[in-house]
C-alpha positions in Angstrom: 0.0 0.0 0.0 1.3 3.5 -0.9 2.3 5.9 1.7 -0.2 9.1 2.2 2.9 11.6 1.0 4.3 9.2 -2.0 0.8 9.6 -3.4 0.8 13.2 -4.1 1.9 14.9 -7.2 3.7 18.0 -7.3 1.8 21.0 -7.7 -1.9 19.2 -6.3 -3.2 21.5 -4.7 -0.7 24.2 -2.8 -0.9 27.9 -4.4 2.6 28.7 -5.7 6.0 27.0 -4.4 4.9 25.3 -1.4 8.9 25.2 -0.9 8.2 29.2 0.0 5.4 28.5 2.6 6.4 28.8 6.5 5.3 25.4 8.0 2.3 27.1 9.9 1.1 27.9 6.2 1.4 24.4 5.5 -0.4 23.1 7.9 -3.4 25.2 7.4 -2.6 24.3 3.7 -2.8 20.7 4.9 -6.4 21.4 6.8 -7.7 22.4 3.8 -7.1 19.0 2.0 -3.6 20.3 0.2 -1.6 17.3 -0.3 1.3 19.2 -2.0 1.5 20.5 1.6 1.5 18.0 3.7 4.3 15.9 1.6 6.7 19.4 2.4 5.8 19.2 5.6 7.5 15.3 5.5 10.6 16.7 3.4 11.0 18.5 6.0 10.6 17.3 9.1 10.3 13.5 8.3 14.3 12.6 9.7 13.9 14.3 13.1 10.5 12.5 13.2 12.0 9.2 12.5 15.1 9.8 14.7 13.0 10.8 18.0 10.7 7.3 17.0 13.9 5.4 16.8 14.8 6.6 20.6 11.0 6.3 21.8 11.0 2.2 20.2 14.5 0.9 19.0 13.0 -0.6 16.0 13.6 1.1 12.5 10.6 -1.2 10.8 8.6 -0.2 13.8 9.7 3.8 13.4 8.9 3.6 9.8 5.6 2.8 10.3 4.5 5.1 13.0 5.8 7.7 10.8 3.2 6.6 8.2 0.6 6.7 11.0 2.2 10.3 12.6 1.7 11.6 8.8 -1.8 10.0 8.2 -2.7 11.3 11.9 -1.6 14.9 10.5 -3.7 14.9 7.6 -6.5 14.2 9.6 -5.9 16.2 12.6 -4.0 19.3 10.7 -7.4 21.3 11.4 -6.9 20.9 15.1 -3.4 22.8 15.3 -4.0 26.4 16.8 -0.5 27.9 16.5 0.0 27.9 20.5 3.3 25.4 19.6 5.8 25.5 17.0 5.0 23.1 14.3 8.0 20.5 14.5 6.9 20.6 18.2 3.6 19.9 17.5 4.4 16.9 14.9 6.7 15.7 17.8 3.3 15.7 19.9 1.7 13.4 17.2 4.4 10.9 16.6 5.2 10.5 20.0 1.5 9.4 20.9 1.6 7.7 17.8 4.5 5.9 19.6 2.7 5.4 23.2 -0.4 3.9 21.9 1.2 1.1 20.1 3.1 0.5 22.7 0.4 0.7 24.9 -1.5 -1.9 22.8 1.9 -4.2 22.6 1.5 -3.7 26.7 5.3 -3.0 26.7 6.9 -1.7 30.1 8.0 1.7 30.5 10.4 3.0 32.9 9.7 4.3 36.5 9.8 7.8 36.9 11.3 7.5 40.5 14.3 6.0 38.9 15.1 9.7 38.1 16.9 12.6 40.0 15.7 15.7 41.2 18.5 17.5 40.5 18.3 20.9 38.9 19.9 21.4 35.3 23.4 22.4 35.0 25.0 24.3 32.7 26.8 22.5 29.7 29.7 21.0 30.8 32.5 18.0 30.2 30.2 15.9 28.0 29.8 18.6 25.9 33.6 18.2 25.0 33.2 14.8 25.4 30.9 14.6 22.4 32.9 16.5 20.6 35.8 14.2 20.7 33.8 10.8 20.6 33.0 8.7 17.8 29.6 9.2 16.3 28.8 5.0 16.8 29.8 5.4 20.1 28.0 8.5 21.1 24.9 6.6 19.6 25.8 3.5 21.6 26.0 5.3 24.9 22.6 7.0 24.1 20.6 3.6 23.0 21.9 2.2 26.5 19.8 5.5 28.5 16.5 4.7 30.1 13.8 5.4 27.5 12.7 8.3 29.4 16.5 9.8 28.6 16.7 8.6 25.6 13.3 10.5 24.5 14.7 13.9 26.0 18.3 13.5 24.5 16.6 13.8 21.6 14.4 16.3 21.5 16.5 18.7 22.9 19.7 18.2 21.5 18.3 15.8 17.8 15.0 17.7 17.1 16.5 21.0 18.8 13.7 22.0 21.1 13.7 24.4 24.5 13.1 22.6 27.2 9.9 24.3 27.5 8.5 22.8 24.1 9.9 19.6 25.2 8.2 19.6 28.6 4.9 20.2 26.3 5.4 17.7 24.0 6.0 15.4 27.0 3.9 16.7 29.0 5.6 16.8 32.0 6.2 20.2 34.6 9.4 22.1 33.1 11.2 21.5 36.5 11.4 17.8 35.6 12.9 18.2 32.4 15.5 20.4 33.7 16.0 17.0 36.1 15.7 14.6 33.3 17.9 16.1 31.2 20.6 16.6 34.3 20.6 13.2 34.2 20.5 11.9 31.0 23.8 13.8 30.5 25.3 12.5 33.8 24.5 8.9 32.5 25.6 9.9 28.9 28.7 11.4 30.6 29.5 7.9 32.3 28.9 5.7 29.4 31.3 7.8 27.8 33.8 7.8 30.4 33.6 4.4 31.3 34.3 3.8 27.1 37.5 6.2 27.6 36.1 9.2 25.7 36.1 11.3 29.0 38.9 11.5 31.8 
C-alpha cells in the first residue's frame, strides 16, 4: 500500500511554491485538504520525526511505520493545530503518541519515573567536550543504552532541537522535571562515555 505523502503529485493542490510557505502555512494548507502540503511538511521534518521514534522504540521497521501513521494522523488532525506550539513541536506531539499507543496496545513496560533525579539542570559542561571528541557509533551506543525516558529527551533537545519548554509540552511533563531529566541523562551519557574512555 502507498504511503499518504508518495501519493501526491507536485503542484496538487498548494498555491505557488509550497517550498516558499512557513510550516504554519502548510499546515493550514494541509487542513484544507492540500496534499502538496503535507508531503513538504514530511521533506521536512520527516528525519527528526523518524530519529526521536527510533529513541521512543528501537525498531527502524517499527519507526517507519508510525511515521506513516504520525503523517496519516496529520492529515487528519491538521485542522486541530491552533499555532500555541511551534509546528515541528507539534508533529513531535503526534508521533510520540503515535508511539505510546502502540506500545500501549503491545502492553510494553516503561520506565519508572522515580528512577530519576531531582536535580536541577546544570549548565553545559564535560560531555559537551566529550561529544565533541567521541565517535559518532559510540555516542549513539552510549545514548541507546539510556532509560527510555532519557533517551526520548536527549533527543528532543539536542536531535529535534527544542527548548526545554516545548519539550516539557510535548512530553507533558512540569518544566522543573525536564530540567531534572535532562541533568541526568547527560550525567549517564557522561558515564557511558567515560567508562568507554572518551572522557577522563
Amino acid at each position: 500500500m502507498e504511503t499518504i505523502f508518495r501519493t501526491y503529485s507536485a503542484g496538487d493542490d498548494v498555491a505557488g511554491n509550497p517550498d516558499d510557505a512557513d510550516d504554519a502555512e502548510l499546515v493550514r494548507a494541509v487542513a484544507a485538504g492540500d496534499r502538496t502540503a503535507l508531503a513538504t511538511l514530511y521533506r521536512r521534518h520527516s528525519q527528526v520525526l523518524l530519529a526521536q521514534l527510533m529513541l521512543e522504540v528501537g525498531e527502524q521497521t517499527l519507526s517507519e511505520e508510525l511515521l506513516q501513521d504520525t503523517m496519516l494522523a496529520v492529515w487528519r488532525g491538521a485542522a486541530s493545530f491552533r499555532g500555541d506550539a511551534k509546528v515541528r513541536t507539534w508533529l513531535i506531539a503526534i508521533a510520540r503518541r503515535q508511539a505510546r499507543d502502540r506500545l500501549r496496545r503491545h502492553r510494553l513496560r516503561s520506565v519508572d519515573d522515580t528512577l530519576l533525579t531531582e536535580s536541577p539542570a546544570a549548565e553545559p559542561g564535560p560531555e559537551q567536550h566529550a561529544l565533541g571528541r567521541a565517535e559518532a557509533a559510540a555516542v549513539a551506543s552510549a545514548i541507546h543504552a539510556l532509560s527510555r525516558p532519557h533517551r526520548e529527551l536527549i533527543g528532543l533537545v539536542f536531535g529535534a532541537g527544542l527548548t526545554m519548554a516545548e519539550a516539557a509540552q510535548v512530553l507533558e511533563i512540569p518544566l522543573g522535571t525536564v530540567k531534572s531529566r535532562l541533568f541526568a541523562a547527560r550525567a549517564a551519557l557522561t558515564q557511558a562515555l567515560t567508562e568507554k574512555g572518551y572522557v577522563r
